[in-house]
C-alpha positions as CSV (number, residue, x, y, z in Angstrom):
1,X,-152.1,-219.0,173.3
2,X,-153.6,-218.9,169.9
3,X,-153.1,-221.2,167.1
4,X,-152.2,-220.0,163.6
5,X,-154.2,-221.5,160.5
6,X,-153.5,-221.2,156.9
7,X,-156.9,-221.7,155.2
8,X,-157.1,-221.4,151.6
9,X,-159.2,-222.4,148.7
10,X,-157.6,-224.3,145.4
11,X,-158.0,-225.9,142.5
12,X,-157.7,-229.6,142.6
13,X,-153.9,-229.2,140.9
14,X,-153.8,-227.0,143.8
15,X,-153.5,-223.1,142.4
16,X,-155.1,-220.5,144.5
17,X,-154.8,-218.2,141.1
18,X,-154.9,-218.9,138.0
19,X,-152.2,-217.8,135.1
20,X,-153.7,-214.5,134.8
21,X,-153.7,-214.1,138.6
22,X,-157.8,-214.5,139.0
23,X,-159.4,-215.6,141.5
24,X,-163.1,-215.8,139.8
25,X,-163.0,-219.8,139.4
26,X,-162.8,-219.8,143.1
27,X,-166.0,-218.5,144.8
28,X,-167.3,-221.6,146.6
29,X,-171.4,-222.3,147.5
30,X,-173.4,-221.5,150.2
31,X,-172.8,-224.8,151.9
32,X,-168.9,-224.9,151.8
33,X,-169.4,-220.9,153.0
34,X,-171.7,-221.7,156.1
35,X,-168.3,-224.4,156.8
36,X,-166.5,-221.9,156.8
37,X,-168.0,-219.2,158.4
38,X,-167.8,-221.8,161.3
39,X,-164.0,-222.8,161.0
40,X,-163.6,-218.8,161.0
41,X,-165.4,-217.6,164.0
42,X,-162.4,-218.5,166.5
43,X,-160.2,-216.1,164.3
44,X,-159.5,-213.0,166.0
45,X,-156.4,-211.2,163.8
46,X,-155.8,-211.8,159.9
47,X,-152.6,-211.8,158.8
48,X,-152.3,-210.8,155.2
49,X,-149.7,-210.1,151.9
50,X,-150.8,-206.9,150.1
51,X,-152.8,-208.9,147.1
52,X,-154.2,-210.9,149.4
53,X,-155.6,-207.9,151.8
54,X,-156.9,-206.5,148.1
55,X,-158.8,-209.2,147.2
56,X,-160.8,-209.0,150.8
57,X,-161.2,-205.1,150.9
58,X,-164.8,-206.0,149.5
59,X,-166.0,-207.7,153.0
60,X,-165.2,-204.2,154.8
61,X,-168.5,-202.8,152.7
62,X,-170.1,-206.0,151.6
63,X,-173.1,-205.7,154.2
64,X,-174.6,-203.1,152.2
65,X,-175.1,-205.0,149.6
66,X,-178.9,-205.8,149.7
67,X,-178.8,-209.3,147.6
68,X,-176.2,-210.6,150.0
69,X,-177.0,-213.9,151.2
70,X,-177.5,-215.0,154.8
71,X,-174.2,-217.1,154.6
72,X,-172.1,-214.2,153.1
73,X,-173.8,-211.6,156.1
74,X,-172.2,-213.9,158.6
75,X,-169.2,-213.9,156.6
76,X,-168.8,-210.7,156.6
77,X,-169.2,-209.8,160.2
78,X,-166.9,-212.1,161.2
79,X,-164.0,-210.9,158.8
80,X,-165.2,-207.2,160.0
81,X,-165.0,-208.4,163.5
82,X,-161.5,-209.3,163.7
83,X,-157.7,-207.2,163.8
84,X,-156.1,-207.2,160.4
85,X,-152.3,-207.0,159.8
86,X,-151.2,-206.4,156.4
87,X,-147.5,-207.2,155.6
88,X,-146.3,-204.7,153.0
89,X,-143.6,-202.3,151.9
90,X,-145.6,-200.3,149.5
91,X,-149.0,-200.2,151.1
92,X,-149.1,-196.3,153.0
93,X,-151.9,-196.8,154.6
94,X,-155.0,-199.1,155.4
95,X,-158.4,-198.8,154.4
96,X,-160.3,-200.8,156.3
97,X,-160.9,-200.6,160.5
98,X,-159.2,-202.8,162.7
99,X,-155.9,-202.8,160.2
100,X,-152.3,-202.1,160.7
101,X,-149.4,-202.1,158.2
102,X,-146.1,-203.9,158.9
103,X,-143.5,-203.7,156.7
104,X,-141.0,-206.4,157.7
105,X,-142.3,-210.0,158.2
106,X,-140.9,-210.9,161.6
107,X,-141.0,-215.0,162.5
108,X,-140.8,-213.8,166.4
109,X,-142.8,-210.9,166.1
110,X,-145.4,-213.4,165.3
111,X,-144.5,-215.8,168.0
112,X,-144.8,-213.4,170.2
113,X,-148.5,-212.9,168.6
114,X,-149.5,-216.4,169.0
115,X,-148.5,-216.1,173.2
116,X,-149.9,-213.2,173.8
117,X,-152.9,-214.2,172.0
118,X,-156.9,-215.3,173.6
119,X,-157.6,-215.8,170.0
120,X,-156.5,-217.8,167.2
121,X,-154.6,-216.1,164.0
122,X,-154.9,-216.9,160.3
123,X,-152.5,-216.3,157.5
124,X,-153.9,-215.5,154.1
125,X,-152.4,-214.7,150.9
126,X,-149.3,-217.6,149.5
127,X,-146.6,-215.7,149.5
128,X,-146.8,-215.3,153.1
129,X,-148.0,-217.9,154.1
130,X,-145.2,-219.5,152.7
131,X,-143.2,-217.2,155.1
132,X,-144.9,-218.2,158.1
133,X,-144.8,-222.3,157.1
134,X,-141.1,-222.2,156.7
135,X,-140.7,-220.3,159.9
136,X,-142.6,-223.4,161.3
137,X,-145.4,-221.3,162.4
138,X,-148.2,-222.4,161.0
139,X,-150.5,-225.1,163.2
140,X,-152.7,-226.1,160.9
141,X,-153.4,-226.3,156.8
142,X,-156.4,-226.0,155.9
143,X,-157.4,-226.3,151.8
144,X,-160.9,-226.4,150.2
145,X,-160.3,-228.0,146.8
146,X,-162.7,-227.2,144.4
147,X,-163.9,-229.0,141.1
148,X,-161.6,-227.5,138.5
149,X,-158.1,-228.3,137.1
150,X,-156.7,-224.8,135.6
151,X,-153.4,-226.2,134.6
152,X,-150.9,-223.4,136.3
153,X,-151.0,-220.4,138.4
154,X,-149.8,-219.5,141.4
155,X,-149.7,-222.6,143.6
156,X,-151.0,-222.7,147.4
157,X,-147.9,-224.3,149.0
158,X,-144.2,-223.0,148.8
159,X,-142.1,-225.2,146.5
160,X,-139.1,-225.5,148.9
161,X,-140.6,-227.2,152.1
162,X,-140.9,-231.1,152.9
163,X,-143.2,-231.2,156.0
164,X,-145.1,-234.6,156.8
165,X,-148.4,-233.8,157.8
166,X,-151.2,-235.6,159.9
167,X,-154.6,-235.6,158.4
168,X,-156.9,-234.2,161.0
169,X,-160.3,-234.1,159.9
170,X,-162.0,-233.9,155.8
171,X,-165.4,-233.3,154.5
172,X,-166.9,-234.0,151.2
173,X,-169.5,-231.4,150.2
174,X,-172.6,-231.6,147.8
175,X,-171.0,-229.2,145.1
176,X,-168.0,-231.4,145.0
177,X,-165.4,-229.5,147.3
178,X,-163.3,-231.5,149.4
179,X,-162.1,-229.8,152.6
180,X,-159.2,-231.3,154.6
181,X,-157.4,-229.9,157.6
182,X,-153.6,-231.0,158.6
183,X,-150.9,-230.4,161.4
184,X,-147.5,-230.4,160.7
185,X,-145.6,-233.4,162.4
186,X,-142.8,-232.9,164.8
């Protein structure tokens, strides 16, 4: 049975976008990527909204790139690696290898996913992650908080859910990140 993570990276008022919906405050440093590129290995399927899947179309070509560092190689093998399912009803077709389309967002479809599974699942994008955490189907949070207030955006958590959470492991990196990793209580 896999696990399902939600993994994302925010600001420290905890926006994974900014007003203007950009992401270019976000890219973390090599030693926060070689984290995780490790935290990522066990992931076998992605689970993305159709932004979200948009914003990672670069890793499906990103080996080409000859000033690529060692830590974004790795990176990108792993994402290439893995079974993509992007949640979308205006999205015709996908782009990349490994990728279906769904169009409905189905709580025991994904159940089912997680049983069925040898590998662990991850959940990218807010919106449906959201989904997925209100559906109780997340396992674990993880959030890389990064050294920057932007003062709105598009926040990382849904607004609507109360869920106590034990605190399962943190890190404090060089660059100033802070990484921590939760479960929901039952």
């Amino acid at each position: 049975m896999g696990k399902l993570f939600y993994t994302a990276i925010t600001s420290l008022d905890g926006y994974v976008e900014d007003e203007d919906g950009s992401l270019d405050w976000s890219a973390p440093g090599e030693e926060v990527i070689h984290f995780i590129n490790d935290l990522e290995r066990p992931i076998g399927t992605y689970m993305y909204g159709r932004r979200m899947f948009e914003a990672m179309l670069y890793w499906e070509t990103a080996n080409i790139s000859p000033d690529q560092s060692a830590a974004l190689s790795d990176f990108t093998a792993i994402w290439q690696a893995a079974d993509k399912i992007v949640y979308s009803q205006t999205l015709q077709s996908a782009s990349t290898a490994k990728t279906r389309i769904e169009r409905d967002f189905s709580a025991e479809a994904i159940h089912q996913l997680k049983a069925d599974s040898d590998h662990d699942l991850s959940v990218g994008g807010a919106g449906l992650a959201a989904q997925a955490i209100k559906f109780g189907l997340v396992d674990e949070l993880c959030v890389f908080v990064l050294p920057v207030i932007l003062g709105g955006g598009k926040s990382w958590l849904p607004s609507d859910v109360r869920l106590k959470l034990e605190l399962l492991d943190s890190r404090r990196f060089s660059e100033g990140a802070l990484y921590l990793r939760y479960r929901p209580r039952s």
